[in-house]
Structure formats: structure tokens, C-alpha cells
N, C-alpha and C positions, 0 to 999 in steps of 0.2 A: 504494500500500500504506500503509494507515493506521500508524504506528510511536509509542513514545512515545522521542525524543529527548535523551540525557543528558550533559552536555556539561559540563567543568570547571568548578568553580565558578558556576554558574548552576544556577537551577532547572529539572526536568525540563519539555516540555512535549510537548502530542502533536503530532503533522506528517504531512505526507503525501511519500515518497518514491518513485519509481518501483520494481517490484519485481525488476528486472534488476541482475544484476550490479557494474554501472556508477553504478549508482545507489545501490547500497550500500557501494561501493567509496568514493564523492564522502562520503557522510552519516558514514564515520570514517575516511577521512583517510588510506586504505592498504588492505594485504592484509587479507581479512575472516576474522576467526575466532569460531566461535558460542562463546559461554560460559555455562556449566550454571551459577550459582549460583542462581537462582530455582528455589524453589517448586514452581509450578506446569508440572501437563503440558501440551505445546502451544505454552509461551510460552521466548522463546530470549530472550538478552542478544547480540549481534553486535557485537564490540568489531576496534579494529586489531591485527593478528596483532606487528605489530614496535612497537606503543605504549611499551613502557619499554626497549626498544631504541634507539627515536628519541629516546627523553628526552621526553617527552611528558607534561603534565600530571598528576599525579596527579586521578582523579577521585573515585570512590568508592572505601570502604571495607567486606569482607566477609571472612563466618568464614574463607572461605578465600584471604584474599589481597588487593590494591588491583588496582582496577581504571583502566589510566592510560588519557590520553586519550578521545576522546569515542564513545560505542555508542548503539544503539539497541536497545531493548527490541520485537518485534513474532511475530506466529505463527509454529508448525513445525510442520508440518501430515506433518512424517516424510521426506517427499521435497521439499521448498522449503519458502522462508520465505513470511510471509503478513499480512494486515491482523492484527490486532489489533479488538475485541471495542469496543464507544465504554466498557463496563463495564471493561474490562480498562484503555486507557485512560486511565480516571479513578483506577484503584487503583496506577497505575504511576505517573503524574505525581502524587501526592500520595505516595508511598512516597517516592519521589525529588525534594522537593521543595524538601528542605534540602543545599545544598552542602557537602561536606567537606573541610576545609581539612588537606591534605595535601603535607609536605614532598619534595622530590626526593631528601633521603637518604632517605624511607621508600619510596619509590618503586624506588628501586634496592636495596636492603636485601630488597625482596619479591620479585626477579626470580630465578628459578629455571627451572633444566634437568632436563626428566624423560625420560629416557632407558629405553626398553622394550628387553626381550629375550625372542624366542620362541624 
């Protein structure tokens, strides 16, 4: 599965990881959790589910929050994840191109509990 790979303080690139479970369990580092801050339909963010749990990296930065430790960016095709587009890419490893230099107190300062009731 074609992915674009984004990883603390380095710049984004693209890679190729297996598209099993296992394989995107290894690529961040723990339990997988997709995360909607992009854009576009189709395309997921897949980050570690316990990242600012484990004290883990701050990586990026977005309107709604840090994103710690390392994800990958690649398709959601609705029912699994999926290659990514060689266009998609190139507009993901250059979005992500520049690292951002973020503290562990902002890292923990943005960890939050949302708690649902039906």
C-alpha cells in the first residue's frame, strides 16, 4: 500500500507498507487510530491511538489539535484503508514537508477526553 509517511521532526516522504493490520500497527508505533483533519475525501491520517499517552513526540500541528508521534497519511476507500494516488503523494509529502518543532508541554496541554452520551 502506497502511504505518505510522517514522522517527528523529519520531513514527510512516500513508502510503501503492507496493507494488513500489522503492518500499520509497525508504520506508528501502537494501537491505530484514523484521524479526520485533512481535507480531502478518501484520504485518512492513521496516527497511534495512545501517542500523547506514551509521551511520544510531538509531530504536527493543526486547527484542531497536535498530532504526537508518527502517522501515515494513505486511502479510505469507506470499508479499509488503501494506496494513495502517486498525485496524492506528491501533494502530501510536500504539505508535510516542513517539520514542526513542538514542545512536550504543548503536547500534553492538547491531550483531551471526549466522553459521548446516548
Amino acid at each position: 500500500m502506497k502511504v505518505v509517511m510522517v514522522e517527528p521532526n523529519k520531513p514527510a516522504y512516500a513508502t510503501e507498507i503492507g496493507g494488513d493490520y500489522k503492518s500499520i500497527h509497525d508504520a506508528v508505533g501502537g494501537l491505530i487510530e484514523p484521524i479526520y483533519f485533512l481535507d480531502e475525501q478518501g484520504v485518512v491520517m492513521v496516527g497511534n491511538e495512545e501517542a500523547k499517552i506514551l509521551g511520544l513526540e510531538g509531530n504536527r500541528r493543526f486547527d484542531d489539535g497536535i498530532v504526537a508521534g508518527p502517522f501515515i497519511i494513505c486511502g479510505d476507500n469507506g470499508e479499509d484503508f488503501c494506496s494513495l494516488s502517486d498525485e496524492q503523494c506528491e501533494k502530501y509529502v510536500e504539505m508535510f514537508s516542513q517539520p514542526h518543532t513542538i514542545t512536550q508541554d504543548e503536547v500534553e496541554q492538547d491531550m483531551k477526553i471526549e466522553i459521548s452520551f446516548f
